[in-house]
C-alpha positions in Angstrom: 154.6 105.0 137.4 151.6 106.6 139.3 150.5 105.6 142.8 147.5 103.1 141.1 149.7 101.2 139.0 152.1 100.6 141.9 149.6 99.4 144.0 148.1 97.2 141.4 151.2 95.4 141.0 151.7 95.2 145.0 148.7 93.5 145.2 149.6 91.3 142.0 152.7 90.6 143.5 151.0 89.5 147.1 148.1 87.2 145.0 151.1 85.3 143.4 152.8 84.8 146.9 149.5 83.7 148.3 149.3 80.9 145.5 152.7 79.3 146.4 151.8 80.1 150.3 154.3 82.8 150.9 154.5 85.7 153.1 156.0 87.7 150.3 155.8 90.8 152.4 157.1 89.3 155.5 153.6 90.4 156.9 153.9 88.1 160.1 157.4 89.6 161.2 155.8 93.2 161.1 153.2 92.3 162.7 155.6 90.6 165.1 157.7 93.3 165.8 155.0 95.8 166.1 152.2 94.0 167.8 153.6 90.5 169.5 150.3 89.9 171.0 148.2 90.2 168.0 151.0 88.1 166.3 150.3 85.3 168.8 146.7 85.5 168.9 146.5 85.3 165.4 148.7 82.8 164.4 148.4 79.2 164.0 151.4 77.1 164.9 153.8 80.1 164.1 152.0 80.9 160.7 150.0 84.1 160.3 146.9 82.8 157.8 147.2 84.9 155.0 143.9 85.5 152.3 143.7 87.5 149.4 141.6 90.0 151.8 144.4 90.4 154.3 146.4 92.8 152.3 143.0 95.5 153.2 144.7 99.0 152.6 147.4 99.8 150.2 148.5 103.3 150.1 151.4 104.6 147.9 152.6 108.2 148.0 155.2 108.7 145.3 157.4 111.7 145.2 159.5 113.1 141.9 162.2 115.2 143.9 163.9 116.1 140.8 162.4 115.8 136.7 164.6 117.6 135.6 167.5 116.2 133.1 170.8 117.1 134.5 173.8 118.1 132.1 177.6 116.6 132.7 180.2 118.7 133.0 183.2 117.7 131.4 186.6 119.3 132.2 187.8 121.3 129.6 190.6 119.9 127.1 192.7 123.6 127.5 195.1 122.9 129.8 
């Protein structure tokens, strides 16, 4: 999978939580956690308004740290 498809189906994935009204990311308890105040300001009776444009900026980095196919060792049979 390459970085677009990934963030194609991220953003898939978020759409289809938004349709049953679910954080799917948990995007209020980051925000929580990381700004409490912006949390407060911009939630509504403990529920962070989610729209399709609130997921703004996806970015995926994905890293192959090893392609290569790796070969099993098996213990030799002459003992």
């Amino acid at each position: 999978m390459n970085e677009q498809k990934i963030t194609e189906e991220i953003r898939d994935t978020f759409a289809k939580g938004l349709k049953r009204k679910m954080d799917i990311f948990h995007l209020s308890e980051v925000l929580y956690r990381k700004n409490p105040g912006a949390w407060k300001k911009l939630t509504k009776e403990g529920v962070l308004p989610l729209q399709k444009d609130s997921l703004a900026k996806v970015e995926v980095e994905v890293r192959i740290e090893n392609a290569q196919k790796l070969k099993l060792k098996l213990p030799s049979s002459n003992q």
